[in-house]
N, C-alpha and C positions, 0 to 999 in steps of 0.2 A: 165605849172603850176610852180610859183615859189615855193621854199623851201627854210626855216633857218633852219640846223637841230644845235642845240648848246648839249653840251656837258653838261647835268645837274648836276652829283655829285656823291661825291663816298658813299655809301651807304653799311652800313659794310666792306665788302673789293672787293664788286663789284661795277665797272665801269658802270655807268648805261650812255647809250645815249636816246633821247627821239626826235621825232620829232617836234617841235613846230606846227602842224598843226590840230586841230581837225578831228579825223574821227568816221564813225560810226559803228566802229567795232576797237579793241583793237589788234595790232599788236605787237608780240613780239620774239625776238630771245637771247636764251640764249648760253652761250659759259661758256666753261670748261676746266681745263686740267688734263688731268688723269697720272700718274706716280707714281712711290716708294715715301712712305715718307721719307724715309730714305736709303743716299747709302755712300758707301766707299770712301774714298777721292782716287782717280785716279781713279776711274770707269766711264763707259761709261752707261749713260739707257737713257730708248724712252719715250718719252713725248710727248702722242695722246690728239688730240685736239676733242672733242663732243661739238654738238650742237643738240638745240630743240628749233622746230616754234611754236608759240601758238598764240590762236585766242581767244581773250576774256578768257584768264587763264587756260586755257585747250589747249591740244597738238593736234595739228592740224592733222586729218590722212592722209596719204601717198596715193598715186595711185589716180585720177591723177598726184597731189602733190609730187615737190620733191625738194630737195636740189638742186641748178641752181650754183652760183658761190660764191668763197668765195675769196677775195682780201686784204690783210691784213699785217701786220710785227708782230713781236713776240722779246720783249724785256726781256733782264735776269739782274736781279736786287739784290740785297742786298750784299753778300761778294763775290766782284767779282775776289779778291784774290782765291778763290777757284773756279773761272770758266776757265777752259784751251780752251774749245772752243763750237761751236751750227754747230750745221750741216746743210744743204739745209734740203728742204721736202723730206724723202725716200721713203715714203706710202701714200695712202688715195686715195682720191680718183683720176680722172683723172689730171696729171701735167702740164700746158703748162708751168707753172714757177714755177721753187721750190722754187724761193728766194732767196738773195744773203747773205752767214755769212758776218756780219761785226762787230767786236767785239764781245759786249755782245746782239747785233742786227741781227735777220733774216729777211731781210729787202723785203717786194714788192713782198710775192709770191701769186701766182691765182692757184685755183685748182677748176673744177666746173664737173658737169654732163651735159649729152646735147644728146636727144633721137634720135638718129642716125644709120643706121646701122656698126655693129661694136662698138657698145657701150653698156655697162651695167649700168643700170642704177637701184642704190639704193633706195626704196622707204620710207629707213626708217627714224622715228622720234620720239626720237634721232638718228643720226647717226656721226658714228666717221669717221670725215673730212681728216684730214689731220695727220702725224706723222714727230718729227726730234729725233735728237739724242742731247745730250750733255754729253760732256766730262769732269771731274772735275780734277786739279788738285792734283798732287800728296801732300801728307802729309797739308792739308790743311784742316780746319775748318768753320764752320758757317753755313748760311741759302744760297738757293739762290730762289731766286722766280722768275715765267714765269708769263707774261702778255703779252694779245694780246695787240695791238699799228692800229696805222691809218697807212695807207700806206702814201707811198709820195707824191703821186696826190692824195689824199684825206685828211680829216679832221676826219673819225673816220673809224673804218674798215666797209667793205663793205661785208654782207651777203644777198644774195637773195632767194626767194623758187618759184618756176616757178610749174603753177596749172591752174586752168578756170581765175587765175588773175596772176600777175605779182607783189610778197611782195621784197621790199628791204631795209636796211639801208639808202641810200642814192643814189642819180643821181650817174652815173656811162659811162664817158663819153656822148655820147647823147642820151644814155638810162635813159629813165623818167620811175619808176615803175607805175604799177596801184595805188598802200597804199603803204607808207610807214611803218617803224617799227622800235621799240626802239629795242634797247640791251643793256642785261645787260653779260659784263663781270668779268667772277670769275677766280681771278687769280690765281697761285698754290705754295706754300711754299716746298720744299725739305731741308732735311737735311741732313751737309755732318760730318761724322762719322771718325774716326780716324782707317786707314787701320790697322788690325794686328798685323804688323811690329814696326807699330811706334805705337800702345800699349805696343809692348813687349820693344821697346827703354826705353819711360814714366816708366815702372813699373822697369827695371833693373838701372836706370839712375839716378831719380829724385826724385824716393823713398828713397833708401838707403841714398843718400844725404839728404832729408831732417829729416833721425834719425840721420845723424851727427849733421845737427843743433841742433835737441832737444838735444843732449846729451850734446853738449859745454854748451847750454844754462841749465842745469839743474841745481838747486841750490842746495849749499851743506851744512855741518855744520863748522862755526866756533869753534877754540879752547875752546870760550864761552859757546858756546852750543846755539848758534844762526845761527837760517838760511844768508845765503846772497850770491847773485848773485855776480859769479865772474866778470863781469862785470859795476858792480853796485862801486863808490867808499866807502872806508870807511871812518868810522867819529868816531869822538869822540877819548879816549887815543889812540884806537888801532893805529887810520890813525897818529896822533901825534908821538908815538912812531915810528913806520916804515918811518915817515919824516924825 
């Protein structure tokens, strides 16, 4: 069976992919990422990645259904002056590849379930897939935001759910799913906070100096009995006379 799967549009701030092929039944995976909304500039925290299959708008239930394999990169985006670094996958489910950091890129990792003995297999939906780490640098500000990415042999990421059928994003090597299915990815905004320290710098540092500005700048009375900024020049006898 041939496939075009194209990349349709972004849709609030989710990445929606869609199959171009009609089916008779509506497939869909959704992706998430869970973390602080807010953390200190030098801190380290984990940012777990959840998904949910749905069949016709409704979540699909688990047993014999399960989460099969997820193949994908994870891109960090907005002030990347405050990203020090992203780490491989540490958690989730099983790893044959955690993914390689590469910059503000976790590039190419696969994590999937497979009923085997020696294997435990989650049957749930939602369930939280995979987890990494990122690191922010020190004294630093702004936003940073995580989005899932296609991998590098593929054109959008690859999630499957293995059941009495075989659901996936996309071909995957020379695996052909049974149905196909769109996803929509929801990216995640964090914000990075000004550590303590360099509060306490800001308030002893920059405060104080700017009451010396207001103070130079405040305006005072003339001999006359008129306001005027010392900085401002004078006009009329007074500036005559003092020339």
């Amino acid at each position: 069976m041939t496939r075009r799967l194209t990349e349709l549009a972004v849709l609030g701030s989710a990445l929606v992919f869609s199959s171009c092929l009609a089916q008779a039944q509506e497939h869909l995976f959704r992706t998430w990422f869970e973390a602080p909304e807010s953390v200190m500039a030098g801190e380290t925290f984990q940012v777990w990645m959840w998904a949910t299959y749905e069949v016709d708008g409704a979540t699909a239930p688990g047993d014999p259904g399960y989460f099969w394999t997820t193949h994908a990169s994870v891109e960090v985006a907005g002030s990347l002056d405050a990203l020090e670094s992203i780490s491989p996958i540490l958690d989730g489910l099983y790893l044959p590849d955690p993914g390689t950091p590469d910059g503000n890129w976790l590039r190419d990792f696969i994590v999937f379930q497979v009923q085997a003995p020696g294997f435990f297999v989650d049957y749930g939906n939602p369930l939280r897939l995979l987890m990494f780490e990122i690191t922010t640098s020190p004294g630093s500000l702004g936003q940073l935001e995580v989005h899932l990415r296609a991998p590098t042999d593929l054109h959008i990421p690859y999630l499957s759910w293995l059941g009495d059928h075989e659901i996936a994003t996309t071909n995957y090597g020379s695996s052909v799913p049974d149905f196909f299915a769109g996803l929509m990815a929801e990216p995640f905004t964090v914000r990075i906070i000004p550590a303590p320290a360099t509060l306490a710098m800001l308030a002893s540092g920059a405060i104080p100096l700017a009451g010396r500005r207001r103070g130079l700048l405040r305006p005072f009375r003339s001999v006359a009995g008129r306001e005027r900024h010392p900085h401002r020049p004078r006009t009329g006898r007074l500036a005559e006379v003092s020339g």
